[in-house]
C-alpha positions in Angstrom: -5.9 -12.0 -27.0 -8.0 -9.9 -24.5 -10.0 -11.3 -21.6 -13.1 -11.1 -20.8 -13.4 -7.9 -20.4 -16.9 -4.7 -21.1 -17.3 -4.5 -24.9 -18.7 -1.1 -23.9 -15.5 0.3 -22.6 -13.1 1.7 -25.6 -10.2 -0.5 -27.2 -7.7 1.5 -25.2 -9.1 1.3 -22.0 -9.8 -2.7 -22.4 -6.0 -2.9 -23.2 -5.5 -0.9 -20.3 -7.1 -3.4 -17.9 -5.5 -6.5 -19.6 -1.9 -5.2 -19.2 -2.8 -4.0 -15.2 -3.9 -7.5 -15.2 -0.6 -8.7 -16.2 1.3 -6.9 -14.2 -0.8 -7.7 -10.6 0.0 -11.5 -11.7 3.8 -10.5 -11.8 4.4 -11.4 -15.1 7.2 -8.8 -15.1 9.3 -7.8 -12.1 9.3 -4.8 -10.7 11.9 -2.7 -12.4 11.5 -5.3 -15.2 11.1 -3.9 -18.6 8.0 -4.7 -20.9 8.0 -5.7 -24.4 8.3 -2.5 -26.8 4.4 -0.7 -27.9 4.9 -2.5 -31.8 5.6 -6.3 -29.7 2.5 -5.4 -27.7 0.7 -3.9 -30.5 1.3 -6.8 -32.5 0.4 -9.3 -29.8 -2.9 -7.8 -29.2 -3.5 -6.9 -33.0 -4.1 -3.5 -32.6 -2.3 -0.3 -33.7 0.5 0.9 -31.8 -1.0 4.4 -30.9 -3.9 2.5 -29.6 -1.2 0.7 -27.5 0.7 3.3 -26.9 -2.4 5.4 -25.5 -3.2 2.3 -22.8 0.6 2.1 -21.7 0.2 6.1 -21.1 -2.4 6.0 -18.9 -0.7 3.0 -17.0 2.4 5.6 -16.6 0.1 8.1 -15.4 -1.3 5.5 -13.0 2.0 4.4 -12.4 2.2 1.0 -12.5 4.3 1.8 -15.2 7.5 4.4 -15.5 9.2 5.3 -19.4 13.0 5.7 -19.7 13.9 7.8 -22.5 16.0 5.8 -24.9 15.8 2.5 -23.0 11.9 1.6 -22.3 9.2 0.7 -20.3 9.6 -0.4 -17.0 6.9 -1.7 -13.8 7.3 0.5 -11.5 6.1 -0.1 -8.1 5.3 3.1 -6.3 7.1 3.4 -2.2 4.1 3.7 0.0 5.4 1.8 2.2 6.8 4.0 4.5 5.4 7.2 3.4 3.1 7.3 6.9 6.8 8.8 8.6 6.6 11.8 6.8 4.0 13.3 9.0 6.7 12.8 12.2 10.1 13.8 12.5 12.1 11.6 13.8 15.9 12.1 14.0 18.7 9.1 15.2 21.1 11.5 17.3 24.1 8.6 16.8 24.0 9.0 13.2 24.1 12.7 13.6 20.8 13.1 12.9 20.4 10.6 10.3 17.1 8.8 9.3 17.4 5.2 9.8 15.1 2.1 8.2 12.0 1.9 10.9 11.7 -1.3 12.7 8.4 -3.6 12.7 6.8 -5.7 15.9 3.5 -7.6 15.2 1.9 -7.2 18.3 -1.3 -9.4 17.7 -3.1 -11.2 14.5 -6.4 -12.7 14.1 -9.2 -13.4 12.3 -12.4 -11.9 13.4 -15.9 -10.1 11.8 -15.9 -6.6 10.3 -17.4 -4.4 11.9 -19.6 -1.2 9.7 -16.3 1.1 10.4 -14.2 -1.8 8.8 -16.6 -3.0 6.3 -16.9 0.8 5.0 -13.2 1.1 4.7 -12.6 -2.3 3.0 -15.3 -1.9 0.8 -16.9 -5.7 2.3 -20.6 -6.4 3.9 -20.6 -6.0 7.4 -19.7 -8.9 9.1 -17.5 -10.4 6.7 -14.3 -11.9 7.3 -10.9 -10.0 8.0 -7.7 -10.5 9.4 -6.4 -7.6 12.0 -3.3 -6.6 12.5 -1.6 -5.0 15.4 1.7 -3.6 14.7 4.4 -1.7 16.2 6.9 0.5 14.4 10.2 2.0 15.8 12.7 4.4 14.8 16.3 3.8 15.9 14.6 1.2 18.7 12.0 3.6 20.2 8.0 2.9 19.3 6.7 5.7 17.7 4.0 4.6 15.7 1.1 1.7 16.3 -1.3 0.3 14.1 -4.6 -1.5 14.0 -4.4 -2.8 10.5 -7.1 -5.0 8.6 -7.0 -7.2 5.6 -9.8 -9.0 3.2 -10.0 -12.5 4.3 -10.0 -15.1 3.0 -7.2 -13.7 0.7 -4.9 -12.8 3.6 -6.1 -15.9 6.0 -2.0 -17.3 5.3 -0.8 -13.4 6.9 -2.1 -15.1 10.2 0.6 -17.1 10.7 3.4 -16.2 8.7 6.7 -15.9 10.2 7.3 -12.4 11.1 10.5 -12.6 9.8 9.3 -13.7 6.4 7.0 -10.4 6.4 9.7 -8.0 7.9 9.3 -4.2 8.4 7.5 -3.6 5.2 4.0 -5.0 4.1 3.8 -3.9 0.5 6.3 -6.1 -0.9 4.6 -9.0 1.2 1.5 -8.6 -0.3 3.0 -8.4 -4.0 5.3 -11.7 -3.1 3.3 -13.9 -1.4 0.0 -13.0 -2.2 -0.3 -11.4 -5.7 -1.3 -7.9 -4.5 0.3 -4.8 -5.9 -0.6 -1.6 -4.0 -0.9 1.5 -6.4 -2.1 4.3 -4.7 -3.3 5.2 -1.2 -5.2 7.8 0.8 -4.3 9.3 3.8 -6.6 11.1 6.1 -5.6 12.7 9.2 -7.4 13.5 13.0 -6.1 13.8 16.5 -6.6 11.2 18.9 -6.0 10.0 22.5 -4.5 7.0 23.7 -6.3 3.9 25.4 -4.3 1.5 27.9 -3.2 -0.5 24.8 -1.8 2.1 23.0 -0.2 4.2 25.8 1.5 1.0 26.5 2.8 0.4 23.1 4.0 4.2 22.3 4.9 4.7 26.1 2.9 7.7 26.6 0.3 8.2 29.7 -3.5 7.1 28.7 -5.1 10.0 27.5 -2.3 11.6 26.0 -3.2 12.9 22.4 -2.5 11.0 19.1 -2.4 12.0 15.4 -4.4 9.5 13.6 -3.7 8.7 10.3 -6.2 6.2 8.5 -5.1 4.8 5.4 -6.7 3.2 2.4 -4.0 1.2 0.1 -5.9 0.5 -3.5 -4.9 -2.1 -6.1 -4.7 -2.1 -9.5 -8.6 -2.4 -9.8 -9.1 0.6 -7.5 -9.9 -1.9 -4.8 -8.7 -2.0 -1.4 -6.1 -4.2 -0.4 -5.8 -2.8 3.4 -7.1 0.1 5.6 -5.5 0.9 8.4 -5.4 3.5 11.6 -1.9 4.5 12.7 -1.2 6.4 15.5 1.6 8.3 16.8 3.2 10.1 18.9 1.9 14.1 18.9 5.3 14.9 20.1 7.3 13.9 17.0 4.3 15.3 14.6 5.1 17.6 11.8 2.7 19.4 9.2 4.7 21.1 6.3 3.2 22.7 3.1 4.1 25.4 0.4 1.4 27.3 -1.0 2.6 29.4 -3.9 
C-alpha cells in the first residue's frame, strides 16, 4: 500500500510521507475528517501505534489537527494573511475595526530567475518563474506591495487567470487549482526604500523607507511553493514581543 518511497527511512516516517502525500492531492478536504488510526492501520497493514506515531507527527506539522472525542481532521494552517500583523492598520468607520484586505494584480509574467530568485525558490539560475506584482489595501488604501515569484511551469496557468477567480488570497488558489498546500512559512524582516514603482503603488515619495518582509511559503515536502518580498508602509509598522 505504500509508494515508492526510502526503504532506509523508518516505517513511521514512510507512513508519514504517504499520508502528506494524500493529503497535498486533496483526497480529504480541509476540515474533512480522516479515517480512524485502526481503518488506517489496517489499510496500510501496520500496527496502529506505528500509525498512530505517523499521524502525530503530521499534527505536529500540522497538516493535521485531533478533536478529542470526534477525530482527525486536515487542517490547513492561515498564512495567508499573517504578513498584516507586522502593520497596524485600523478602519475608523468600523470604529476601529479590522476589515478583509483587498488584492490588485498589478503585473504577471513569465521571465528567467535571477541567483536572488533561484536561491529563494530553491531552482537553477535561470530557470523559469512566473512574477507577480500585487497590491494589497486595507479599507481601500494600498498599504502593502509585492514582487511575488512562482515555479514555473507549475504556475504557467497563474498568468492568466482571472483575477477574480484568484481573489485576495493566494493560498487557497494554489491548493484549488493547482494541488499545492502551503504548510509553513518564514518571514524575515529589513528596512527598505521605495523606487518610482513602489512609491507609486503605496503613495509615498521615492526614497521614503519600507519594511521589507521576504517570505518563503513551504509545502508538504519542505519545498517552496512561493517567495516573495512585501513591502509596506513604515508608517503603519508595528513590532510587538513578550519576553518573560
Amino acid at each position: 500500500m505504500l509508494p515508492p518511497s526510502d526503504d532506509r527511512l523508518p516505517m513511521h516516517a514512510r507512513l508519514r510521507d504517504a499520508l502528506a502525500s494524500r493529503i497535498a492531492a486533496l483526497e480529504w478536504a480541509s476540515g474533512e475528517a480522516i479515517p480512524s488510526e485502526q481503518e488506517l492501520a489496517k489499510a496500510y497493514g501496520v500496527s496502529t501505534s506505528t500509525m498512530r506515531k505517523s499521524i502525530e507527527h503530521l499534527v505536529r506539522e500540522g497538516l493535521l489537527e485531533r478533536k478529542q472525542g470526534v477525530g482527525t481532521f486536515v487542517r490547513r494552517p492561515s498564512f495567508d494573511g499573517s504578513l498584516f500583523r507586522w502593520f497596524n492598520f485600523e478602519d475608523a468607520s468600523t470604529g476601529g475595526g479590522r476589515t478583509v484586505p483587498e488584492s490588485r494584480l498589478i503585473e504577471r509574467e513569465v521571465m528567467d530567475a535571477t541567483p536572488e530568485i533561484a536561491s529563494g525558490l530553491r531552482l537553477p539560475e535561470g530557470a523559469k518563474v512566473v512574477r507577480v506584482l500585487r497590491l494589497r489595501l486595507w479599507a481601500g488604501k494600498p498599504v502593502i506591495c509585492e514582487d511575488l515569484y512562482l515555479p514555473h511551469p507549475l504556475f504557467e496557468p497563474f498568468v492568466t487567470m482571472d483575477e477574480h477567480e484568484i481573489g485576495p488570497l493566494l493560498y487557497p488558489v494554489y491548493e484549488r487549482a493547482f494541488g499545492q498546500v502551503v504548510t509553513s512559512v518564514e518571514d524575515e524582516l529589513s528596512l527598505g526604500q521605495a523606487d518610482v514603482v513602489k512609491a507609486r503603488l503605496l503613495e509615498v515619495k521615492t526614497g521614503d523607507p519600507l519594511i521589507v518582509v521576504e517570505r518563503t511559503s513551504f509545502g508538504t515536502n519542505g519545498t517552496p511553493i512561493d517567495w516573495r518580498r512585501a513591502y509596506g508602509r513604515s508608517d503603519r509598522f508595528r513590532y510587538r514581543v513578550r519576553l518573560t
